[in-house]
C-alpha positions as CSV (number, residue, x, y, z in Angstrom):
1,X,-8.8,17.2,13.6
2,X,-9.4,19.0,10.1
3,X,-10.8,17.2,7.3
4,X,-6.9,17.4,5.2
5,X,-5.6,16.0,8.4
6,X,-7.4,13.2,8.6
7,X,-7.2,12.4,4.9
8,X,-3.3,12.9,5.5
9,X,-3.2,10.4,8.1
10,X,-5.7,8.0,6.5
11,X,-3.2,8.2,3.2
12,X,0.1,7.4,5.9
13,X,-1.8,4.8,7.3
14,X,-2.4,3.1,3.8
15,X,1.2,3.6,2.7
16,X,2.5,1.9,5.7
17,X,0.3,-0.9,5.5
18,X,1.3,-1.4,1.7
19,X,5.3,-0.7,2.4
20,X,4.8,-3.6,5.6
21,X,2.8,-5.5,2.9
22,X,5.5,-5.4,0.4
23,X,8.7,-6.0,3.2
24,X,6.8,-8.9,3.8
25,X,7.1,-10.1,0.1
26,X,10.5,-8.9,-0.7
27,X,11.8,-11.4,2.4
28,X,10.2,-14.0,1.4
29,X,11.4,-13.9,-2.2
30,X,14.9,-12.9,-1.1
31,X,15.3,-15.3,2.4
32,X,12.4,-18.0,1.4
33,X,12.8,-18.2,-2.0
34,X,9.2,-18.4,-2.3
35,X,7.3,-16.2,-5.0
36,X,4.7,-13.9,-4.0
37,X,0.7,-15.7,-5.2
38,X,-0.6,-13.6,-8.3
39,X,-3.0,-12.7,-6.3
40,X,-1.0,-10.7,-3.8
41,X,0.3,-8.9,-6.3
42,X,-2.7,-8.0,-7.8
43,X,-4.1,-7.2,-4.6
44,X,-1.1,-4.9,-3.2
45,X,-1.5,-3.3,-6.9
46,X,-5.2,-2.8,-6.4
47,X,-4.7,-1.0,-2.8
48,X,-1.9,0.9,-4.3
49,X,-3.9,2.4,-7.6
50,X,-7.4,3.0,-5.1
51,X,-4.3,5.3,-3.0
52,X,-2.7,6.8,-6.1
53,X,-6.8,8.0,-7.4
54,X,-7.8,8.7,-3.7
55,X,-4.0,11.2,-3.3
56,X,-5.0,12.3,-6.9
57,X,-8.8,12.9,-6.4
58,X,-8.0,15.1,-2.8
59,X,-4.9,16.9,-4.5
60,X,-2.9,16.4,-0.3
């Protein structure tokens, strides 16, 4: 596998890691009623902005 592949599917990975992450906090919100901890947020925001400078860094 080329070097761009791999990146690619290192990036998919992440994203669907973050979008399971974030189903996960939208049920309980919407079903649970329960709010997310500050610090899942800030964690799912910290994975999403090291994505964002990795996708921007590599130009895929």
């Amino acid at each position: 596998m080329t070097d761009i592949k791999q990146k690619k599917e290192n990036v998919k990975m992440h994203l669907k890691d973050l979008r399971q992450n974030l189903k996960k906090m939208h049920l309980q919100v919407t079903e649970e009623l329960i709010l997310p901890k500050p610090d899942d947020v800030k964690d799912l925001m910290d994975k999403m902005d090291k994505l964002l400078k990795l996708i921007e860094s590599n130009k895929l």
